[in-house]
N, C-alpha and C positions, 0 to 999 in steps of 0.2 A: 500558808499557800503551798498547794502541792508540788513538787518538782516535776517540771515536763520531762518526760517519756522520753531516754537519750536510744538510735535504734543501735544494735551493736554493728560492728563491723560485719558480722556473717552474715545480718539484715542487710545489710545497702549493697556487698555485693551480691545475693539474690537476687535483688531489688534489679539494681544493672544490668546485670547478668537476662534477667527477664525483658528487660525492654530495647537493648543493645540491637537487635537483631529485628526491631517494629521500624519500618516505614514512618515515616512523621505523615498523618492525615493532609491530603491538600484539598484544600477548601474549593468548593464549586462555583466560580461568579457567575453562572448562569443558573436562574430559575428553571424550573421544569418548564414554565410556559414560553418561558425564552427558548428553549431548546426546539421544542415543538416549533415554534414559528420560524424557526433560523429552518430548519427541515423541511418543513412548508416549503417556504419561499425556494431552495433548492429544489423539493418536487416540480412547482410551476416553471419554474425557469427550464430545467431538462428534464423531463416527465420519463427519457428511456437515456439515461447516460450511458455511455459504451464506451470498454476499454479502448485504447488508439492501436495496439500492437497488433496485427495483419497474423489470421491462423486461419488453419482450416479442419483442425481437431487437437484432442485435447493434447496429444503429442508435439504437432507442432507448436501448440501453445506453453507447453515447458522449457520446448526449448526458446521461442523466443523472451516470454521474461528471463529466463535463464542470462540469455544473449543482454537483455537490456540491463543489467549492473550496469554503473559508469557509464551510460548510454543515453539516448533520447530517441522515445519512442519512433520518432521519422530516420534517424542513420537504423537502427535494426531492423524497421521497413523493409529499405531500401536493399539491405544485403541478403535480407530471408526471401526476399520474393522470388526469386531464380533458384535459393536454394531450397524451397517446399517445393517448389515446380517439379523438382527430379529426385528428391527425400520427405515424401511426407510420412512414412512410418519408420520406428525403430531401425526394421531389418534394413530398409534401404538408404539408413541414415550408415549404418555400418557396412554396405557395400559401399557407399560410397568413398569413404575412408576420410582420416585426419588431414592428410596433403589435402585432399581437394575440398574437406568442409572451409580447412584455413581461406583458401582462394575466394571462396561465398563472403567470407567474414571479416576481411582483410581490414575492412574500413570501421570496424566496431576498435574499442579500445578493448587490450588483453585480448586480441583476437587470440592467439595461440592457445592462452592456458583454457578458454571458449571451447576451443575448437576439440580439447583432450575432454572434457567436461561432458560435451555432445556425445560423445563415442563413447565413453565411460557410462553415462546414462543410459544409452541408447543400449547397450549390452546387458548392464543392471536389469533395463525394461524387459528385456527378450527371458534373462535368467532367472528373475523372479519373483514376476510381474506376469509372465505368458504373453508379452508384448502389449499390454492396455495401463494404461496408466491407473493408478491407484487412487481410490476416493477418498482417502486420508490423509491427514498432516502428518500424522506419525511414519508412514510409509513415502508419502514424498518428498519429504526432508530425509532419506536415504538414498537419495538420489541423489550424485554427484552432481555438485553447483546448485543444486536447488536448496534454499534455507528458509526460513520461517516464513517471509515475505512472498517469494514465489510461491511455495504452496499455499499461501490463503488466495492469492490471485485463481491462480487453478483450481482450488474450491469452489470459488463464485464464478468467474467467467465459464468453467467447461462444464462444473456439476449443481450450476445454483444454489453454492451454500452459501448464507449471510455471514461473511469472513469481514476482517479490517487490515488490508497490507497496507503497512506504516511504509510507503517510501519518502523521499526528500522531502516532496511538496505536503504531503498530511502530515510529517513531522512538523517542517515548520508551519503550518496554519494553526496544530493543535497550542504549539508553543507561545507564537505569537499570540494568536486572538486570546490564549490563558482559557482555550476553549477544555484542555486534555494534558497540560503540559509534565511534560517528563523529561528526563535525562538521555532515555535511550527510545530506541524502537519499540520493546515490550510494551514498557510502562506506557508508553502513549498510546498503543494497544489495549492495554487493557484497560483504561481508562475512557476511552474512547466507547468500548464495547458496555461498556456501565453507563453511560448518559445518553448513547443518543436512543430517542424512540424506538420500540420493535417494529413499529409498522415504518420505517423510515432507513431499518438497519442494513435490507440489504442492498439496497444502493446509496449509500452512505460513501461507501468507500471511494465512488467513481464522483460525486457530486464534491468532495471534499480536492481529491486530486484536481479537476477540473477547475476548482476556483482558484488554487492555486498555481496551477499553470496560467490561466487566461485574465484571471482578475485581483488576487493578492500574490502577485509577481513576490520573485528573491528579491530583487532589486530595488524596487517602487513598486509598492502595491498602489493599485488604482483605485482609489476607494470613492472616487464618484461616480463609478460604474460596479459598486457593491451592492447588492439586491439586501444586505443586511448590516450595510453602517447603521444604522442604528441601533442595531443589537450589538454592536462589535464590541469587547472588553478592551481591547489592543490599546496598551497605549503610543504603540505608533500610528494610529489611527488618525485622518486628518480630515475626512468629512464625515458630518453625522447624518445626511438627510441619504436616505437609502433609494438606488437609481429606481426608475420602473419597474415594476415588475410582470415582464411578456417573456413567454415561450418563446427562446431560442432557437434560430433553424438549426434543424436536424444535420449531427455529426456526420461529417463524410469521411467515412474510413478507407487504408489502403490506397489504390492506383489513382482513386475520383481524386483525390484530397490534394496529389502531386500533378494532376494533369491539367 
């Protein structure tokens, strides 16, 4: 009988050495047609999802994601609304000055280092930028306070690009449901950007947020008011029969929403 093939040691660490630095595959519990349908079912439900944060161009729209780290979109509402009224461009975001953006912002958390961030941007914008905000990720993540998350918001909301900003709530949904799960932000990023349908991608983002503020809560998800228990993988999952499925009335953003 032949003697089996011993590999030598120079063998196995190449061997190592080569796969040391590979990702472990994570497997997909969702079929393609499951993905389709879960997408579905979120087109019919909000046919035009919209972001919740209050702008009135894409300026001030940096600055409020900016503003909304550690936040919720209604307190950054609340304190940008008097402060776009009298800085909605760069320049007059920098007349205004640090002292009195802080007074606008008081009520947001890190209002201070917010407030250096705004004035910092807002100069960056004027110096090398010509005052307009910039159609790419690469250029507006040189943006102080802006980071990978804010600039794909800004891609989709100002310039309709089909982006995926991973915050809290699409973290945990991707995690939970085992719909994208990852370790970080990225990875559930780009995981997310590989399964869900093209024709579905670019409101993806806003319909994923959405369920997870209003329907798979941090706390208690609500899963007899889920348009897709029955797709769910989650296994915290506690009802299977999936609610109705009707068009949701229309989001009301900004001052309707508070009055």
């Amino acid at each position: 009988m032949a003697n089996p093939k011993i590999k030598s040691s120079a063998q196995t660490v190449k061997k190592s050495n080569a796969t040391a630095g590979r990702k472990p595959a994570v497997k997909n519990l969702y079929p393609r047609a499951d993905l389709e349908e879960i997408f579905r079912r979120f087109s019919i439900q909000r046919p035009e999802p919209k972001g919740e944060l209050e702008h009135v161009n894409p300026f001030t729209l940096v600055v409020a994601v900016a503003l909304s780290a550690q936040a919720t979109d209604a307190g950054v509402n609340k304190a940008t609304r008097a402060l776009f009224a009298v800085a909605d461009t760069p320049q007059k975001m920098l007349d205004l000055g640090e002292e009195r953006i802080r007074e606008y912002i008081k009520t947001i958390g890190l209002y201070r280092n917010k407030a250096k961030n705004v004035v910092a941007l807002s100069q960056k914008l004027i110096t090398d930028f010509g005052g307009e905000v910039p159609r790419t990720r690469e250029e507006l993540v040189t943006l102080p306070g802006v980071g990978r998350k804010t600039a794909n918001v800004v891609l989709s909301m100002a310039f309709g690009q089909a982006t995926m900003a991973v915050d809290t709530h699409i973290f945990r949904i991707a995690n939970r449901l085992l719909l994208a799960p990852g370790k970080t932000p990225d990875e559930v990023e780009q995981r997310l950007m590989k399964i869900i349908p093209d024709e579905y991608l670019y409101h993806a983002h806003h319909w994923l947020i959405l369920h997870g503020r209003y329907c798979c809560k941090a706390r208690k998800p609500e899963c007899e008011r889920c348009v897709i228990a029955d797709l769910c993988r989650s296994p915290e999952k506690t009802w299977d029969i999936p609610a109705p499925l009707v068009e949701l009335p229309a989001q009301i953003i900004g001052a309707e929403a508070t009055s």
